[in-house]
N, C-alpha and C positions, 0 to 999 in steps of 0.2 A: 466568488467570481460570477459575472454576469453569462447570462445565458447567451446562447450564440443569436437568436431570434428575439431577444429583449429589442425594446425600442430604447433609443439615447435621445435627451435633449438636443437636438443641435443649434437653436439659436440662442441668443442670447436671452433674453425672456423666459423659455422654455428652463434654459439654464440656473436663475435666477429664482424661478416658482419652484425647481424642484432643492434647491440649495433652503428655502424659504418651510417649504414642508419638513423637510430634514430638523431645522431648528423648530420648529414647533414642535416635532415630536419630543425632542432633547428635555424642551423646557416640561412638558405635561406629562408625559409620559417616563421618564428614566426616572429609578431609583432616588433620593435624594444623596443617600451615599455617594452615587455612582456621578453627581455634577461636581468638577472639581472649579478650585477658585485659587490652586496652586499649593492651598495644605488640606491637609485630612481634616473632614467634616464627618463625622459619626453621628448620628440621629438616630440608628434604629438598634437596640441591644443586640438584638437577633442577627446582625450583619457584620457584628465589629471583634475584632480579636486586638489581644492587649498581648506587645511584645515585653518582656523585659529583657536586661540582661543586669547577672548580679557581675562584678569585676574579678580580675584575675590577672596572670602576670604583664596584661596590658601591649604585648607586640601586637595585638590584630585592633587595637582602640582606633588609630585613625581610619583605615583602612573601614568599619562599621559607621565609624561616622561620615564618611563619605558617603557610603549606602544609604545609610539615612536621609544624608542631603539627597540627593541623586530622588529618592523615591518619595520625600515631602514627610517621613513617617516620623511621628513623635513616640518617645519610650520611657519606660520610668527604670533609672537604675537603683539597683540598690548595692551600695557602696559600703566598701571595706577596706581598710590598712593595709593590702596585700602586696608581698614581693612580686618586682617587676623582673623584667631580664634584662634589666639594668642595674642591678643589683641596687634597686631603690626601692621606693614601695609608691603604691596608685596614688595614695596622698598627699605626696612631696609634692617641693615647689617645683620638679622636672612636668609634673602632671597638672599642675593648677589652668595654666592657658588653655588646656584641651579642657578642663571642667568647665572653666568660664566659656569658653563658645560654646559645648553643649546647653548651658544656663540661660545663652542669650539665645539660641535653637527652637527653646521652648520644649525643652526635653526637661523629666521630671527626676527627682531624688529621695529617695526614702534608706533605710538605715539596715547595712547587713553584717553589725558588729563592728568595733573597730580590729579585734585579730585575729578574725573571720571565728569564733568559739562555737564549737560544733560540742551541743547538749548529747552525754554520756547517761547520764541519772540524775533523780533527787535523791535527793538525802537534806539532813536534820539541818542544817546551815542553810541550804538550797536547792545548788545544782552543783553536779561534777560534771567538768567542762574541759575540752581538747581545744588549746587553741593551734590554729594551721597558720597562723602567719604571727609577727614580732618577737621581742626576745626568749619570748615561753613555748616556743614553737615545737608541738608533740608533746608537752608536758600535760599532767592533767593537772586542772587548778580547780580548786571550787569558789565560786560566786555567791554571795547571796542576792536574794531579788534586787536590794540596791543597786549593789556590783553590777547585777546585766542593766539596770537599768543606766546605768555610769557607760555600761560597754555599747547600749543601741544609742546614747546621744552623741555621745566623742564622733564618730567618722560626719555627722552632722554637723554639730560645731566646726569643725575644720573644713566643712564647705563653705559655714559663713565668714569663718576668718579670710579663705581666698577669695571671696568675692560675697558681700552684704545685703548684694539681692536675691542668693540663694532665702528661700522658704520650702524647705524640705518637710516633707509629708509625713503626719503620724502614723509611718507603716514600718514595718520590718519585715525581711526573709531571714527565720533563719540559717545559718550552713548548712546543709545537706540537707533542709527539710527537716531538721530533729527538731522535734519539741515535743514537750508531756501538758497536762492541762494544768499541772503549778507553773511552767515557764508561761503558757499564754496568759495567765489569771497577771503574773507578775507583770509582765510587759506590756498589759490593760492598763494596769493600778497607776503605772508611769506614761497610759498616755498611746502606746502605740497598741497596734492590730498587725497581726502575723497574714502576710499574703504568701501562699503557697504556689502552685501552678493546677493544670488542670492535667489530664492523664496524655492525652492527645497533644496538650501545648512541650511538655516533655521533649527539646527537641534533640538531644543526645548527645551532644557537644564534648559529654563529659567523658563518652564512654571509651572503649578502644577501638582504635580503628582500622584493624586488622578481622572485626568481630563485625563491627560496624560502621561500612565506607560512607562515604557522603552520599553518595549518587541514590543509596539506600536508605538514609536518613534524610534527603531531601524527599525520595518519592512516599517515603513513608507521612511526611507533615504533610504532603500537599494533597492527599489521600483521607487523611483524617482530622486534621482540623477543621472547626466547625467557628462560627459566632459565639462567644461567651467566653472563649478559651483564655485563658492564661499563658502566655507561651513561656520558656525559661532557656536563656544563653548564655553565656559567659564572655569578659572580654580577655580570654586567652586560659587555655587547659595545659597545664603543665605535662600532664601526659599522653593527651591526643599525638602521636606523634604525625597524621594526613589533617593539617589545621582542618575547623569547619569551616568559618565564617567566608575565607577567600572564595570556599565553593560553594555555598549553601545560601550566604544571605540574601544578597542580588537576586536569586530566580526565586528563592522561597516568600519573597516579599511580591514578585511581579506575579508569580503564579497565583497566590492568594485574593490578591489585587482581580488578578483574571476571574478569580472563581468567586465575584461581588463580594467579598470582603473589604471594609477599610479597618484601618485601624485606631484607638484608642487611649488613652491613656490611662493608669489603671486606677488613677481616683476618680475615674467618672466610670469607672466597673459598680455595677447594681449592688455589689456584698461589700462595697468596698465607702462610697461617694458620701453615705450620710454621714459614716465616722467620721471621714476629713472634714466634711464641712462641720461638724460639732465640736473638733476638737484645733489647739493651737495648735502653733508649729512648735516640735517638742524640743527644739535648740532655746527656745523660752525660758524653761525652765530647766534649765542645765546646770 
């Protein structure tokens, strides 16, 4: 607010020189970050946080991608076979037209299993593996390095069957964050690089929410994330029952935004960029 004895332009000229200073400082002096051109321009590593979200039973997907639209933000998902509540699954043809607009969004894809297979142990064959979503769901199965390598291309490949200009990235999440350094050495040998989250990008989606409301889990992200972050959401938690996204993503994306952050996408993340670019896209070799 101007001060009560500030002086005001009042003619037009005066109006004009001072509208004129304005834009020069815009152009020499703000951030590069901070000039928008109507999407997200990241330039500085130090300033950029990388949203992901891996999938889930999919009620809160358009509802996110509106947000997204709405705020200019691109994201990279990492995608899985997962039941919906529609008793279908994220990769069916009910779900292909919302893949394809996100595809032509400029929003990114990388591989989070095909039936969501959350790493128990190694052992002598490979891994012993819990899968949480398709017909083996809760059973423990064992993989060998093949097998996971069969399980991170499948939900890949069927991005490119619904639309051929997907080019999904040599990355995976695994479920829950499990892995041992046989499952990363394996999932190298075939191509991909495991992205994890950062401690602070953590934004809780998953948790309870009688333990942990939004309002708390919003002031907690906007509090501590930083530039470099990793952040990790889901598109729908089966047992959140106070959803987050309706409350959390809209202010946690403009807040962050307030506090000179833009955002990025996570193959142009510093631990992340050289792999991508040195390696194909791993539906290639499928």
């Amino acid at each position: 607010m101007r001060g009560a004895t500030e002086a005001r332009p009042t003619g037009g000229r005066s109006r004009a020189s001072h509208m004129l200073v304005r834009l020069l400082f815009a152009t020499f002096f703000v951030a590069p970050h901070a000039i928008s051109t109507g999407t997200e321009v990241c330039k500085d590593p130090k300033n950029t946080v990388y949203l992901s979200f891996d999938t889930g039973h999919m009620a809160v997907a358009p509802l996110v991608a509106d947000v997204l639209r709405k705020h200019q933000v691109k994201v990279t998902f990492f995608v899985a076979n997962e039941r919906t509540k529609t008793d279908g699954a994220s990769l069916d043809d009910e779900w292909a037209p919302w893949w394809q607009a996100r595809l032509k969004e400029g929003h990114e894809f990388a591989s989070h299993t095909w039936d969501h297979h959350i790493w128990r142990a190694d052992n002598a064959r490979g891994f012993a593996m819990k899968a949480t979503s398709g017909p083996d769901t809760r059973s423990m199965q064992e993989l060998t390095p093949t097998g996971y390598c069969k399980e991170l291309r499948r939900p890949l490949a069927r991005l490119t069957q619904i639309d051929p200009g997907f080019k999904p990235l040599p990355l995976f999440r695994a479920p829950g964050g499990k892995t041992s350094p046989k499952l990363l050495s394996a999932a190298e040998s075939c191509g991909f690089k495991h992205v994890g989250w950062t401690a602070a990008g953590f934004l809780g989606d998953e948790l309870p929410s009688d333990k942990f409301p939004n309002d708390a889990l919003l002031r907690k992200a906007l509090r501590e994330v930083r530039g470099g972050d990793i952040m990790l959401a889901h598109l729908g938690i089966w047992s959140r029952k106070d959803t987050w996204a309706p409350a959390v993503l809209d202010p946690l994306i403009a807040g962050l935004k307030q506090k000179g952050l833009c955002f990025g996408l996570i193959s142009q993340h510093p631990d992340f960029r050289d792999w991508v670019a040195s390696k194909p896209s791993p539906v290639a070799t499928r």
